[in-house]
C-alpha positions as CSV (number, residue, x, y, z in Angstrom):
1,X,-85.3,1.2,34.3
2,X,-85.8,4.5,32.8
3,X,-85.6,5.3,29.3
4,X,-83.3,7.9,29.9
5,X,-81.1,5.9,32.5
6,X,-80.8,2.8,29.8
7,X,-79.5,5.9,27.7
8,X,-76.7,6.7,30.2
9,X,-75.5,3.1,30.8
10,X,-75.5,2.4,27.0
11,X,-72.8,5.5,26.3
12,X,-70.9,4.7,29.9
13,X,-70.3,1.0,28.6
14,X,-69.5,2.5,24.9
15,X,-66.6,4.9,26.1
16,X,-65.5,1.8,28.6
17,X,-64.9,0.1,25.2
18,X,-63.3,2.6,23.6
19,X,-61.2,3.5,26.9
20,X,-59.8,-0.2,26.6
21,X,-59.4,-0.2,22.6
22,X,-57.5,3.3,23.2
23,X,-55.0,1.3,26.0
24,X,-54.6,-1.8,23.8
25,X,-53.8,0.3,21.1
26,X,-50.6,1.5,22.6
27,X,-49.0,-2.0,22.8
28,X,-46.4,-2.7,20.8
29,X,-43.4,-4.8,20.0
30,X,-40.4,-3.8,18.6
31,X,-37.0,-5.4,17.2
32,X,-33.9,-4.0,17.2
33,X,-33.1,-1.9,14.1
34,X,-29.5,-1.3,15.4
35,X,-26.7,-2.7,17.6
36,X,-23.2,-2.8,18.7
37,X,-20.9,-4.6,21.0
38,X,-17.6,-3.7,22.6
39,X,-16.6,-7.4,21.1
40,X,-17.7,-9.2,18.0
41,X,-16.4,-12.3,15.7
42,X,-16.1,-10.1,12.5
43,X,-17.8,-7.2,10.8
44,X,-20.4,-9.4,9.0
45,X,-20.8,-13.1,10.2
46,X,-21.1,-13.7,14.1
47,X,-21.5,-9.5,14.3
48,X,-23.4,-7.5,16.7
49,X,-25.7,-6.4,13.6
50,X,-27.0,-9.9,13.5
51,X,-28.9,-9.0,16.6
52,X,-31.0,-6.7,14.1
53,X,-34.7,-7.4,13.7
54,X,-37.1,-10.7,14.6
55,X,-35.3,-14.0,15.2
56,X,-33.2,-15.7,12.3
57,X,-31.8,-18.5,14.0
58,X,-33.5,-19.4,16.8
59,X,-35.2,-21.9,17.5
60,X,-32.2,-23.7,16.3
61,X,-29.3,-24.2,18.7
62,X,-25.4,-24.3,17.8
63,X,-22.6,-21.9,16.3
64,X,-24.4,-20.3,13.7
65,X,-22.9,-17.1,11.6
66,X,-26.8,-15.2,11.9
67,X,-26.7,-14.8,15.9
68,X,-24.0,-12.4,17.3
69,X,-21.1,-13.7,19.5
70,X,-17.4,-12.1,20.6
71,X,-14.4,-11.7,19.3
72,X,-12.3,-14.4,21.8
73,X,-14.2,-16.9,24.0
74,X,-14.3,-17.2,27.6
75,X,-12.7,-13.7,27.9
76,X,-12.4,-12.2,31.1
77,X,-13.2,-9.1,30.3
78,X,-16.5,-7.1,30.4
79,X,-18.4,-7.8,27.6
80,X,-21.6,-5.7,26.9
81,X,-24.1,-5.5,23.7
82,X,-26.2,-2.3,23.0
83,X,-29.4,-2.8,21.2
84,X,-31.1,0.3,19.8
85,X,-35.3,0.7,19.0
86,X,-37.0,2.6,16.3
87,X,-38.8,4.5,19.2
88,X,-39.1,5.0,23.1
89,X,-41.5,3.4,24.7
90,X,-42.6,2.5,28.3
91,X,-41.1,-1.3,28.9
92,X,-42.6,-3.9,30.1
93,X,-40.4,-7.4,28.7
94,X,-37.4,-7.5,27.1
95,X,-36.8,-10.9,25.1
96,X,-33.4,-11.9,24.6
97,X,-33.4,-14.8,22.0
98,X,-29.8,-16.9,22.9
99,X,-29.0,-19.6,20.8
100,X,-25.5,-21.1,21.8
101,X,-24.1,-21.0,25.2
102,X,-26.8,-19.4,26.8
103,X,-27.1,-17.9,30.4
104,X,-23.8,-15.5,30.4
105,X,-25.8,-12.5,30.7
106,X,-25.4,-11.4,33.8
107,X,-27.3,-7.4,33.7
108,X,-30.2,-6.2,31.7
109,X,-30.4,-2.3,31.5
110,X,-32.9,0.4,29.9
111,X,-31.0,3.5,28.9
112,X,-32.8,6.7,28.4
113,X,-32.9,9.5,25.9
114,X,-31.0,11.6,28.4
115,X,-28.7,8.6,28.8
116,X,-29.1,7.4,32.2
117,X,-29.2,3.7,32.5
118,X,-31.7,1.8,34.6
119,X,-30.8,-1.7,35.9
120,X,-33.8,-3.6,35.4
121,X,-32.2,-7.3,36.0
122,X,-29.1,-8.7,37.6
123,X,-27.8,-12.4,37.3
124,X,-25.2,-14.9,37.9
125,X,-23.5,-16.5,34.8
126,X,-24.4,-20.0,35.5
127,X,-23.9,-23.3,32.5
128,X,-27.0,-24.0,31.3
129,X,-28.8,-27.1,29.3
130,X,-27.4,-26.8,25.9
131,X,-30.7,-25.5,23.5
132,X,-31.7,-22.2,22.6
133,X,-33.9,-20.4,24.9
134,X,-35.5,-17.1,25.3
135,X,-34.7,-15.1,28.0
136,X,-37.5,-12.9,29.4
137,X,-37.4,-10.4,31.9
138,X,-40.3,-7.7,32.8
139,X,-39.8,-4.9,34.1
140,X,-41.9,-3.3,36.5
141,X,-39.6,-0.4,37.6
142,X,-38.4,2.0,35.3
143,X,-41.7,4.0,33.9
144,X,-39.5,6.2,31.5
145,X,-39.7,6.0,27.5
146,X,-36.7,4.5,26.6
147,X,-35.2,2.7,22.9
148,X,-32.3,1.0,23.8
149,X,-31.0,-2.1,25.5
150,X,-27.8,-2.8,27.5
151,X,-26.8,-6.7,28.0
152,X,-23.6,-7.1,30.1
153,X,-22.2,-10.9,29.7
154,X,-19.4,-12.5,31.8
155,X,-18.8,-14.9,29.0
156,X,-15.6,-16.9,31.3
157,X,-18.2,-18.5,33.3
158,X,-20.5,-20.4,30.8
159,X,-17.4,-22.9,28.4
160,X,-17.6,-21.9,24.3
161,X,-19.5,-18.8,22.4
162,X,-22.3,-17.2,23.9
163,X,-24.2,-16.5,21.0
164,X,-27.4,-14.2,20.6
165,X,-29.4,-13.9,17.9
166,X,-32.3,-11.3,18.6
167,X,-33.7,-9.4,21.1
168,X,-37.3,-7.4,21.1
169,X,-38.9,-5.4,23.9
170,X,-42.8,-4.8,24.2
171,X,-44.6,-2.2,26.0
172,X,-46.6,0.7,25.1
173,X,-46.3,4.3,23.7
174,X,-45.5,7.2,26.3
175,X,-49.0,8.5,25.8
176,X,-50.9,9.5,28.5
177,X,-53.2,6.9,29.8
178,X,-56.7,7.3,29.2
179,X,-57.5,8.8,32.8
180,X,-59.9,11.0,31.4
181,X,-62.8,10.9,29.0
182,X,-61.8,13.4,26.4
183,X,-60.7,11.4,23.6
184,X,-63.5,8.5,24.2
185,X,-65.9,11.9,24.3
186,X,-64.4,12.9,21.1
187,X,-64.5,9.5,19.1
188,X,-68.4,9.2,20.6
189,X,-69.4,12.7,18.7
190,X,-67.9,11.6,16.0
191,X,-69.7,8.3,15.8
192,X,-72.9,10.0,16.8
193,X,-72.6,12.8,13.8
194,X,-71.7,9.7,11.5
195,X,-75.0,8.0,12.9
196,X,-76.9,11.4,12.1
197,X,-75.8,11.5,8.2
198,X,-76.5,8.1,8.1
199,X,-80.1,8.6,9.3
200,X,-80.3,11.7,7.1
201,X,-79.5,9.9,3.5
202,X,-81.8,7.1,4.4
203,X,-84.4,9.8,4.9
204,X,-83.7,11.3,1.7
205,X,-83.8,8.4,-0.4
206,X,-86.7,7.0,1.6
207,X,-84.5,3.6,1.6
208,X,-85.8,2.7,4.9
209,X,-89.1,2.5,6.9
210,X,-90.5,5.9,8.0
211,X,-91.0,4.9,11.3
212,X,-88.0,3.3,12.1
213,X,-86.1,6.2,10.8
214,X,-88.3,8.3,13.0
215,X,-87.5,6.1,16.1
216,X,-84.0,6.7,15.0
217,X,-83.9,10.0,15.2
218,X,-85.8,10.4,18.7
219,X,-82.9,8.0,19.8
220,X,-80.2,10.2,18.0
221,X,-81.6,13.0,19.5
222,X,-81.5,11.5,22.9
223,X,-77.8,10.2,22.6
224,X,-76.4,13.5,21.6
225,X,-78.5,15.4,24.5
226,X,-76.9,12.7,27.1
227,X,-73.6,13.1,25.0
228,X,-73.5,17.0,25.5
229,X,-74.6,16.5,29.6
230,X,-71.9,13.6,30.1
231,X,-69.5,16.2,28.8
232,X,-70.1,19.0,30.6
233,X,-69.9,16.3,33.7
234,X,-66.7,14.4,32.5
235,X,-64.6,16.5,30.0
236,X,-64.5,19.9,31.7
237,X,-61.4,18.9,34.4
238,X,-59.1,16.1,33.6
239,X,-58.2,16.3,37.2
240,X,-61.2,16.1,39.3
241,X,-61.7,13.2,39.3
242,X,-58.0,11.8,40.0
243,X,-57.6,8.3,39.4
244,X,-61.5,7.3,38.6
């Protein structure tokens, strides 16, 4: 294979690396950081703010003061807990962490920063094995940034409390998705002007072999000249190439 071609493959598999470190990057979980409820026990123990942040009861099961629960069991009424995020992201599993009763939720919705809610899972209240359990539900529909949570609960259909200690949502940040080269062609001239002060001190202070460091620089030299080329090819349109 040509020197030259090796050259191009060796900086087209570099920027795949950094096109997928860019995307994993933008993961993240989050916990609640605030939440109310149209019903709750009291204002501290059994409260809606004791769906705030990770899990403090679960994996244990039972009445516990640290999960959140209503006011009056097996109410008729609606019943519906709103769980707000320290930022809006793109959604792709909510966790619901229950802990007593489990299984009255019966609607999962993502609301907006306009405010417009989007169902992202319906159920039936059904009675369920008596253990904590985590709820998870994906969601594959609604694409928009959003930091809070809606739970509706039909809590007359499931005996006792329904009790809920946490809930967390994972997805990523609503930054664009790395369609186009630009920020992998930015971080590679950045490594490749690191690589080239590198080289420089080392030929300064002699603290290498001559002729490596001479190898090093022909290869520099060749990197950034491919680097400048693969630019002008990839980073002048960010729609050319559409989805490629």
């Amino acid at each position: 294979m040509p020197k030259r071609q090796v050259m191009w493959t060796m900086l087209l598999v570099l920027m795949g690396f950094m096109c997928v470190s860019n995307v994993q990057a933008q993961t993240i979980h989050l916990w609640a950081i605030e939440a109310t409820a149209n019903s709750e026990y009291s204002s501290t123990r059994w409260s809606a703010a004791q769906m705030i942040g990770a899990p403090d009861t679960y994996p244990r099961y039972g009445d516990i003061d640290t999960a959140w629960t209503i006011a009056y069991m097996n109410t008729t009424d609606t019943v519906w807990a709103e769980l707000k995020f320290a930022e809006a992201i793109i959604v792709e599993e909510i966790e619901i962490y229950e802990t007593y009763n489990p299984s009255a939720i019966t609607k999962v919705e993502l609301i907006d920063e306009a405010g417009s809610s989007h169902e992202v899972w319906r159920g039936d209240a059904w009675v369920a094995p008596e253990q904590s359990r985590v709820l998870r539900i994906g969601n594959t529909r609604v694409k928009t940034p959003v930091k809070r949570v809606r739970l509706s609960l039909d809590c007359s259909k499931v005996p006792g409390y329904n009790e809920i200690d946490a809930v967390g949502i994972t997805g990523r940040r609503p930054t664009q998705m790395v369609s186009s080269y630009d920020s992998p062609l930015t971080e590679l001239e950045a490594l490749l002007t690191r690589l080239e002060g590198a080289v420089k001190r080392a030929t300064e202070r002699n603290s290498a072999n001559p002729t490596f460091l001479q190898d090093l620089e022909s290869i520099l030299r060749e990197l950034q000249s491919i680097s400048n080329e693969l630019y002008g090819e990839l980073g002048t349109s960010t729609t050319e190439w559409g989805e490629y």
